[in-house]
mmCIF file as gemmi writes it, N, C-alpha and C atoms, coordinates in Angstrom:
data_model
loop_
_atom_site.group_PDB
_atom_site.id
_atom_site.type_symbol
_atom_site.label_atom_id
_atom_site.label_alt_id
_atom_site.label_comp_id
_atom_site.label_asym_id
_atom_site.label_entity_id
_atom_site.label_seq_id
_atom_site.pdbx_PDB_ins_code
_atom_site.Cartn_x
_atom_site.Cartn_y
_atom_site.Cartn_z
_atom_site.occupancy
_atom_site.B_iso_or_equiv
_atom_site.pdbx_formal_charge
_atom_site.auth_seq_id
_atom_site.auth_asym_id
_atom_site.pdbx_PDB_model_num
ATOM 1 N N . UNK Axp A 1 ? 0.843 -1.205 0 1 0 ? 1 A 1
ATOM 2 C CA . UNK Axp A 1 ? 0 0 0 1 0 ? 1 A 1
ATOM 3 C C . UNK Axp A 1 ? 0.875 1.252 0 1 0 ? 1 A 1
ATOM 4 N N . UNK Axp A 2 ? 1.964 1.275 0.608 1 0 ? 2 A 1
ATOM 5 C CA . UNK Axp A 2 ? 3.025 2.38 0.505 1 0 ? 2 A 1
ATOM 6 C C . UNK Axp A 2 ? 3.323 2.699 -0.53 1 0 ? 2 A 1
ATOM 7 N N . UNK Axp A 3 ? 4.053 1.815 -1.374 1 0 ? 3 A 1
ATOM 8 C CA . UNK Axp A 3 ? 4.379 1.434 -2.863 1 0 ? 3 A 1
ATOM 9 C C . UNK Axp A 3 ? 3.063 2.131 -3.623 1 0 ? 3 A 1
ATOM 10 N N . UNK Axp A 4 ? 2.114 2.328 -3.538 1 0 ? 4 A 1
ATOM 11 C CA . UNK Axp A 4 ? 1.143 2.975 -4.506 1 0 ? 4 A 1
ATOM 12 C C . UNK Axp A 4 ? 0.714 4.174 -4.341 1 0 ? 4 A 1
ATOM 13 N N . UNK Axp A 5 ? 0.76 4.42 -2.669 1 0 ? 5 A 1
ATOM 14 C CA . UNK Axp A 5 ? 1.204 5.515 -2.605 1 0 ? 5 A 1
ATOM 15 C C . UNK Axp A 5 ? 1.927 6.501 -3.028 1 0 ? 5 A 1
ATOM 16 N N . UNK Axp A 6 ? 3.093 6.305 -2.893 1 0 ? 6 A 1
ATOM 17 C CA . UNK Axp A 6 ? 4.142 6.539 -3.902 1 0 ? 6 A 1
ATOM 18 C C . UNK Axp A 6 ? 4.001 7.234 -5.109 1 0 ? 6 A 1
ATOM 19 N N . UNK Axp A 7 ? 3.701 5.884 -5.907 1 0 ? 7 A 1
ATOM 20 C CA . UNK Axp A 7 ? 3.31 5.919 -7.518 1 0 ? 7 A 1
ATOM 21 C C . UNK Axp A 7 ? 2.467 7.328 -7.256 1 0 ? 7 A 1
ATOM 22 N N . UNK Axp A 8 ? 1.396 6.984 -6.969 1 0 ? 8 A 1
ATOM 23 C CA . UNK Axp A 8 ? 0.215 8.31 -6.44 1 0 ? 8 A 1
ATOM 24 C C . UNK Axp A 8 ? 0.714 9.481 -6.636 1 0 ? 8 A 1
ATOM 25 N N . UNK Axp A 9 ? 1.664 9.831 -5.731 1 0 ? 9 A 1
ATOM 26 C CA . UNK Axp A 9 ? 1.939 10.886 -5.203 1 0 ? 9 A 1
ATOM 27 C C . UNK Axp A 9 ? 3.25 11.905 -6.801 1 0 ? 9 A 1
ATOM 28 N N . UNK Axp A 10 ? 3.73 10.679 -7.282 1 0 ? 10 A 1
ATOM 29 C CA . UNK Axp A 10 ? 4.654 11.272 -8.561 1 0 ? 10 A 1
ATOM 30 C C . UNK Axp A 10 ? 4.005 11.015 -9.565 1 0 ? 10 A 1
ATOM 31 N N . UNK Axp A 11 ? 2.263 10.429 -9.54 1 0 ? 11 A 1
ATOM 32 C CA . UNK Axp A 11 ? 2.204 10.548 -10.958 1 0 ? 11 A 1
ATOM 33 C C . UNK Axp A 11 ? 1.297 12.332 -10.684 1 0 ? 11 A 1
ATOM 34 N N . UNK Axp A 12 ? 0.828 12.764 -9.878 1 0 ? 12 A 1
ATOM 35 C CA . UNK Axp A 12 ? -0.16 14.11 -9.79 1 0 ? 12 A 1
ATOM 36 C C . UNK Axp A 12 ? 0.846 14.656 -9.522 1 0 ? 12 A 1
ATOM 37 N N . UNK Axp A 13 ? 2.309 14.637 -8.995 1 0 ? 13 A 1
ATOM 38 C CA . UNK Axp A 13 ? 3.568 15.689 -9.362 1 0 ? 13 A 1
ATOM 39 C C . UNK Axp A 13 ? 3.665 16.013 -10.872 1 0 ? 13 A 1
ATOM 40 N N . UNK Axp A 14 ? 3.91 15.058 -11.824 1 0 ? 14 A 1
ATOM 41 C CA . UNK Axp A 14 ? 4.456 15.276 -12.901 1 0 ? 14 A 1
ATOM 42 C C . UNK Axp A 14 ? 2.991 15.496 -14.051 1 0 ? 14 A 1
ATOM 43 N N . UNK Axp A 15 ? 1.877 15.143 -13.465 1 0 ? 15 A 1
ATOM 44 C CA . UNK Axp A 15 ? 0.816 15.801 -14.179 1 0 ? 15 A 1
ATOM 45 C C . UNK Axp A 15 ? 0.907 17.672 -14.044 1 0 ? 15 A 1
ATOM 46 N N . UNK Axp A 16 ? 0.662 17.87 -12.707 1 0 ? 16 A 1
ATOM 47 C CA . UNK Axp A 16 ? 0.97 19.113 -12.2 1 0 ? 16 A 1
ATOM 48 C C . UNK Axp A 16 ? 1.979 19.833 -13.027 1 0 ? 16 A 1
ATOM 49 N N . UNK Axp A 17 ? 2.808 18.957 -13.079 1 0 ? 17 A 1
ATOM 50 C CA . UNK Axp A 17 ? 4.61 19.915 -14.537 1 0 ? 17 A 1
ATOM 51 C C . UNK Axp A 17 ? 3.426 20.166 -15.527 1 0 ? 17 A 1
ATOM 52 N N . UNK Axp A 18 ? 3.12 19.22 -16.308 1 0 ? 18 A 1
ATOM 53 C CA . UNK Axp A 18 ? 2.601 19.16 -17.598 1 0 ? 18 A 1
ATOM 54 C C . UNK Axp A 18 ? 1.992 20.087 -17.562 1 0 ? 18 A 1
ATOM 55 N N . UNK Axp A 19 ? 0.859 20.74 -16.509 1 0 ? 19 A 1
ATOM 56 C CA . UNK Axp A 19 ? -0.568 21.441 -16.608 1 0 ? 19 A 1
ATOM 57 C C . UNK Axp A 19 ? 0.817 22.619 -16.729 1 0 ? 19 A 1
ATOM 58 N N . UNK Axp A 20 ? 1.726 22.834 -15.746 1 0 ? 20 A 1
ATOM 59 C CA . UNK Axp A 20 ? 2.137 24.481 -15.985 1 0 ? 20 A 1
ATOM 60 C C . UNK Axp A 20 ? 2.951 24.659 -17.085 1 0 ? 20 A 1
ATOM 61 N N . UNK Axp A 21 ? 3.746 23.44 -18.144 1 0 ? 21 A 1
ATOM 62 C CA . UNK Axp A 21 ? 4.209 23.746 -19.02 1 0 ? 21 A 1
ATOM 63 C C . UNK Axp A 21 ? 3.348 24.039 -19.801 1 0 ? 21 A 1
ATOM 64 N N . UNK Axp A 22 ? 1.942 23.373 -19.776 1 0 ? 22 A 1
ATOM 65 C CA . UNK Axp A 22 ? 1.151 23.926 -21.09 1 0 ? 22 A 1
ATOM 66 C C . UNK Axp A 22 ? 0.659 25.379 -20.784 1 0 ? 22 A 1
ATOM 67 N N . UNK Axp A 23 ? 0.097 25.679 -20.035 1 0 ? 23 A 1
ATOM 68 C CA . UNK Axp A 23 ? 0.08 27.654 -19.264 1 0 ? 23 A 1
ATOM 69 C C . UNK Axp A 23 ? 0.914 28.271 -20.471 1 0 ? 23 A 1
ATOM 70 N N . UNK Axp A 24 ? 2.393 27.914 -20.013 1 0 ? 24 A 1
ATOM 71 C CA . UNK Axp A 24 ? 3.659 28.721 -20.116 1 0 ? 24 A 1
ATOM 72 C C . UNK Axp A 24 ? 3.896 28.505 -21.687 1 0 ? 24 A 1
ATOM 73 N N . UNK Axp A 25 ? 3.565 27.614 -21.875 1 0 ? 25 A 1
ATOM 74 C CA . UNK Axp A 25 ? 3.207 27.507 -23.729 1 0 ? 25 A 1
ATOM 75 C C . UNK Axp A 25 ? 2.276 28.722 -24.548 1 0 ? 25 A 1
ATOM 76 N N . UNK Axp A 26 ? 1.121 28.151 -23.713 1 0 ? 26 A 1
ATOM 77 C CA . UNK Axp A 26 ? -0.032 29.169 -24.528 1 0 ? 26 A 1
ATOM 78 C C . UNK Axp A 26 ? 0.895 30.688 -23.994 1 0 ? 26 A 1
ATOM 79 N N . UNK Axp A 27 ? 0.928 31.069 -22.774 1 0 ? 27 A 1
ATOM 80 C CA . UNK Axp A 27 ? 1.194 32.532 -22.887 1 0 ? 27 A 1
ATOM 81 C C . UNK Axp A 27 ? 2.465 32.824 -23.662 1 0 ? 27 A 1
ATOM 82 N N . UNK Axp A 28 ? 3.426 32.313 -23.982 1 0 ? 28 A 1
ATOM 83 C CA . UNK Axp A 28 ? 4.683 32.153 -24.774 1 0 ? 28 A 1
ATOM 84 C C . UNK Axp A 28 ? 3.953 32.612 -25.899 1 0 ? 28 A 1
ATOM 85 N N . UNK Axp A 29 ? 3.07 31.722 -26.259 1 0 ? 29 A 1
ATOM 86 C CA . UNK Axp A 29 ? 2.659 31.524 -27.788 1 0 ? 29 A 1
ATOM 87 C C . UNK Axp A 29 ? 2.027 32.868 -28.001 1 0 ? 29 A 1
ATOM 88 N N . UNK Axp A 30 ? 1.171 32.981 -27.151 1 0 ? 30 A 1
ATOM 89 C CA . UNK Axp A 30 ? 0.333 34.794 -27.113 1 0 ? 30 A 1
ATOM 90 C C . UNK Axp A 30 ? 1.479 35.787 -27.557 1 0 ? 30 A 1
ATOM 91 N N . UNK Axp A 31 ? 2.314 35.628 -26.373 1 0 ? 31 A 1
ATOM 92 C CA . UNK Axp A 31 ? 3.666 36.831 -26.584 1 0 ? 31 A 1
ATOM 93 C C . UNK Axp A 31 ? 4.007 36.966 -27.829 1 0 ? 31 A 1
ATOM 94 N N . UNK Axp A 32 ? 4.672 35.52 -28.354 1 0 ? 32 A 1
ATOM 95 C CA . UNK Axp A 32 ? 4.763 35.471 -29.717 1 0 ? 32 A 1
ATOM 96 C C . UNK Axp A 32 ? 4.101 36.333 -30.652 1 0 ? 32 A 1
ATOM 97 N N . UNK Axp A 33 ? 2.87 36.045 -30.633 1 0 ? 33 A 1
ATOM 98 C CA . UNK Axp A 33 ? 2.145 36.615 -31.793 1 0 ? 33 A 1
ATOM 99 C C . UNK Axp A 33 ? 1.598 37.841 -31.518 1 0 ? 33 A 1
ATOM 100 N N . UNK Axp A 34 ? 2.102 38.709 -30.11 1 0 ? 34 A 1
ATOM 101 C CA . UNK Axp A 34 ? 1.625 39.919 -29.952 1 0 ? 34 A 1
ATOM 102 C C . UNK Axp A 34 ? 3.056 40.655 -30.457 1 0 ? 34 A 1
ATOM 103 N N . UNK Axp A 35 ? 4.195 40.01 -30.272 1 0 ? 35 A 1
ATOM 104 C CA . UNK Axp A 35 ? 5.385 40.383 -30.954 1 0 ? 35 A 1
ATOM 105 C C . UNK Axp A 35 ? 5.772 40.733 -32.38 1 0 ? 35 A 1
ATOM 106 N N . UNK Axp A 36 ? 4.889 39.432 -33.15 1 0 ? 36 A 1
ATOM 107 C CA . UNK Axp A 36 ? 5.088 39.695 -34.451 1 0 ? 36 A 1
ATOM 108 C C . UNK Axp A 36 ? 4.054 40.305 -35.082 1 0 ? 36 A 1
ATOM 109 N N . UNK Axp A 37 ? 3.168 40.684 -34.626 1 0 ? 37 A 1
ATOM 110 C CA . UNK Axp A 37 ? 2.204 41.266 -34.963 1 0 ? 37 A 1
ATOM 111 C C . UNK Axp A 37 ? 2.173 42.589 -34.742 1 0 ? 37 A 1
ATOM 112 N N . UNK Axp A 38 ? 2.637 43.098 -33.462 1 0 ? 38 A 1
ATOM 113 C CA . UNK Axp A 38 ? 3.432 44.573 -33.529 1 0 ? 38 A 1
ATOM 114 C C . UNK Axp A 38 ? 4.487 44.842 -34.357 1 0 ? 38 A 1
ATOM 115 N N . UNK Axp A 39 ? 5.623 44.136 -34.283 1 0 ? 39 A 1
ATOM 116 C CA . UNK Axp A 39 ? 6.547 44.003 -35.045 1 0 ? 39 A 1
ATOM 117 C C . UNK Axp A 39 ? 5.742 44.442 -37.125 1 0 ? 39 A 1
ATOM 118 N N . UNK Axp A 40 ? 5.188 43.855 -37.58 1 0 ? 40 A 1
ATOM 119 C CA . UNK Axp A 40 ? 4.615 43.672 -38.713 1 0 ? 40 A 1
ATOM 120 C C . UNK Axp A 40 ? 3.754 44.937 -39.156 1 0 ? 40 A 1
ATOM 121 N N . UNK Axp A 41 ? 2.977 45.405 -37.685 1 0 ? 41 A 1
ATOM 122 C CA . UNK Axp A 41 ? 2.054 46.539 -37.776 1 0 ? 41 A 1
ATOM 123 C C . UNK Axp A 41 ? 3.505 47.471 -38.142 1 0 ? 41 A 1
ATOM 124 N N . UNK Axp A 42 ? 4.73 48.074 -37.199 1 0 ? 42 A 1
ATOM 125 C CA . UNK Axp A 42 ? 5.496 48.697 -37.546 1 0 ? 42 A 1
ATOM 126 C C . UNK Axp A 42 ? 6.593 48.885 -38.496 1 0 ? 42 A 1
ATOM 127 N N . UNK Axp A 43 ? 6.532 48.097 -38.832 1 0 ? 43 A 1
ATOM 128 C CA . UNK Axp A 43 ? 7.44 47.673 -40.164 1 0 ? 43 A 1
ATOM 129 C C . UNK Axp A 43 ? 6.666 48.065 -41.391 1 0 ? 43 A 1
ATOM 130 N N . UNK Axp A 44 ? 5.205 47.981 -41.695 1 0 ? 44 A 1
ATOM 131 C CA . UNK Axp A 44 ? 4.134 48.252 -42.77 1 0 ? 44 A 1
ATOM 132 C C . UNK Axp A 44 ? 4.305 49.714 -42.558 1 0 ? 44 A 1
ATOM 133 N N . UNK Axp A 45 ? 3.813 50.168 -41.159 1 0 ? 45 A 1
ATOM 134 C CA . UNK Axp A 45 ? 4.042 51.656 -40.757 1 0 ? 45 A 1
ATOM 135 C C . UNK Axp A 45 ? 5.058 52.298 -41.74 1 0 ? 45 A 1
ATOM 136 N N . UNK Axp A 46 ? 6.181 52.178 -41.623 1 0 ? 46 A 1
ATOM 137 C CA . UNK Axp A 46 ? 7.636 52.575 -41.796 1 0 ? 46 A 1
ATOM 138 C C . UNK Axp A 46 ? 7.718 52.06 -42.88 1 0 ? 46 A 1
ATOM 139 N N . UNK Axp A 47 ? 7.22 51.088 -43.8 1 0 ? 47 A 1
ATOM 140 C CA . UNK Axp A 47 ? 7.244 50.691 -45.301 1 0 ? 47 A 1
ATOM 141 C C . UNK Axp A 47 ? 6.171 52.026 -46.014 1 0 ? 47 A 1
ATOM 142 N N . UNK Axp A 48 ? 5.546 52.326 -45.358 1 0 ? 48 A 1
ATOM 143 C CA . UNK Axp A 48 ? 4.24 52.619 -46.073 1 0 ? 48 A 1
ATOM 144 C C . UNK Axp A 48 ? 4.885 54.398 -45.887 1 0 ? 48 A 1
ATOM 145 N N . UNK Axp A 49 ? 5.3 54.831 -44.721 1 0 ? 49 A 1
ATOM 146 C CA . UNK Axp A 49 ? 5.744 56.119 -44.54 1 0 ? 49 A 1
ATOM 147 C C . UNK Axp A 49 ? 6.787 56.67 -45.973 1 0 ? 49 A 1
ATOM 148 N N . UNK Axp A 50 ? 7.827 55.693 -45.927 1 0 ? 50 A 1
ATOM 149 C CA . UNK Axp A 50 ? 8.846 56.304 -47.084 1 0 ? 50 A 1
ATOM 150 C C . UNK Axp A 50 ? 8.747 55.859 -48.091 1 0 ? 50 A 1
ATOM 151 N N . UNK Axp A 51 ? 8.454 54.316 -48.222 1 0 ? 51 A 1
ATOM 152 C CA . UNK Axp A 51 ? 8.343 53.939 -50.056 1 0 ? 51 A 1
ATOM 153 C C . UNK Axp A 51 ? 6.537 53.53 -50.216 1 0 ? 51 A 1
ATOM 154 N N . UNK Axp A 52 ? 6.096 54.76 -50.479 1 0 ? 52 A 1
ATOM 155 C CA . UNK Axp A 52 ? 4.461 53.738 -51.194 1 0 ? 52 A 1
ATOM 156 C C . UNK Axp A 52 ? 4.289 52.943 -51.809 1 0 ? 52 A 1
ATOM 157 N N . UNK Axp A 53 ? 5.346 52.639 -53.12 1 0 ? 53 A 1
ATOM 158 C CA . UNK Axp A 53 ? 5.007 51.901 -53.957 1 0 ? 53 A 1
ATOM 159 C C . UNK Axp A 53 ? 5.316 49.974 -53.239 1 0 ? 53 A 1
ATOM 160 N N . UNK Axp A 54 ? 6.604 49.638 -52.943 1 0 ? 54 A 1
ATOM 161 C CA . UNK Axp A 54 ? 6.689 48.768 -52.005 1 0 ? 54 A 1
ATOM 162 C C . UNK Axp A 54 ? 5.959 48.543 -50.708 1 0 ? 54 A 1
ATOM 163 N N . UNK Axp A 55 ? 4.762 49.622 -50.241 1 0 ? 55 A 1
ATOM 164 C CA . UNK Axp A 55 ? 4.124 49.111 -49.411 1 0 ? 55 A 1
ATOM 165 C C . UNK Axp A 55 ? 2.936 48.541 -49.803 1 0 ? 55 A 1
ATOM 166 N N . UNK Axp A 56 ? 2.908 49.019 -51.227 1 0 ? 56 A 1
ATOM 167 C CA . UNK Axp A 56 ? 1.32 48.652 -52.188 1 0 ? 56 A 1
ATOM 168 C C . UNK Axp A 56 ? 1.656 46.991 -52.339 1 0 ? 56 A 1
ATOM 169 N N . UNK Axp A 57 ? 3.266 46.507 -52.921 1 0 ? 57 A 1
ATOM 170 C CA . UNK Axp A 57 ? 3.325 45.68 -52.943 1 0 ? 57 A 1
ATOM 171 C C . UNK Axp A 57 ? 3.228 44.314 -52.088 1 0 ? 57 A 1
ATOM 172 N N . UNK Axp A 58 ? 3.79 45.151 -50.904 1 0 ? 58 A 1
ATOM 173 C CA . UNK Axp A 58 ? 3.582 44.372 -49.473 1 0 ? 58 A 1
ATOM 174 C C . UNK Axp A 58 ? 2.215 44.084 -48.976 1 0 ? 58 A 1
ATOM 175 N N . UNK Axp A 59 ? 1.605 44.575 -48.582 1 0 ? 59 A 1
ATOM 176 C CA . UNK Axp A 59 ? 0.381 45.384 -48.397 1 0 ? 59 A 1
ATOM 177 C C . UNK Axp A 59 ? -0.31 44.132 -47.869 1 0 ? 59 A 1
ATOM 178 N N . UNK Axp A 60 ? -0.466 43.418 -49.036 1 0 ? 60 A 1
ATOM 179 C CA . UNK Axp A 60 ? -1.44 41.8 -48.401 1 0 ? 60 A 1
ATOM 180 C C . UNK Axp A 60 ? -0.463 40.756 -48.111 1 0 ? 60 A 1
ATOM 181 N N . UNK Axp A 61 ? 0.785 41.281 -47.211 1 0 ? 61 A 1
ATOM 182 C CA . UNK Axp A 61 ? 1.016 40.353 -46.684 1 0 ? 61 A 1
ATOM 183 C C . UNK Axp A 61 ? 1.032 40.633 -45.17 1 0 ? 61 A 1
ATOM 184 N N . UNK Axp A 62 ? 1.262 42.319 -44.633 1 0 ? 62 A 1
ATOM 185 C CA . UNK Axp A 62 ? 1.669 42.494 -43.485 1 0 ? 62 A 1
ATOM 186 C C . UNK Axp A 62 ? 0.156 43.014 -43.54 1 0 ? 62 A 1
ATOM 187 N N . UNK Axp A 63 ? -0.926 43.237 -44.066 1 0 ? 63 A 1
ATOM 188 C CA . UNK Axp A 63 ? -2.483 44.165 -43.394 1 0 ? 63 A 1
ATOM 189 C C . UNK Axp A 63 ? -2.495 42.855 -42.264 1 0 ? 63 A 1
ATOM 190 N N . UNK Axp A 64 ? -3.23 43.729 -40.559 1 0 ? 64 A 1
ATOM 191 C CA . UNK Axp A 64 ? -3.703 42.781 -40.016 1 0 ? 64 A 1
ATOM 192 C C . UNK Axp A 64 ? -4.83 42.262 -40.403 1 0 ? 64 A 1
């Protein structure tokens, strides 16, 4: 009965990892795409400010 205890007790440890690596995933992943997505908004910005014609070209790749 100790012995399963045991088991017990490290398998809801290492579930517990899993649940906060996946958290730390999704908000990673958020960051990510709030990064490149600012990133993209400002770069179109600054494409579109000095060369129009290359931002016409760009245009449908960086519009959000």
């Amino acid at each position: 009965s100790n012995l399963s205890r045991v088991t017990k007790r490290n398998y809801f440890a290492s579930y517990d990892m899993k649940a906060n690596i996946g958290i730390f995933n999704i908000i990673t992943l958020l960051y990510m795409i709030l990064v490149v997505y600012t990133f993209g908004k400002s770069m179109y910005t600054h494409i579109s400010c000095h060369r129009g014609h290359s931002a016409m070209l760009l245009s449908p790749f960086l519009r959000p």
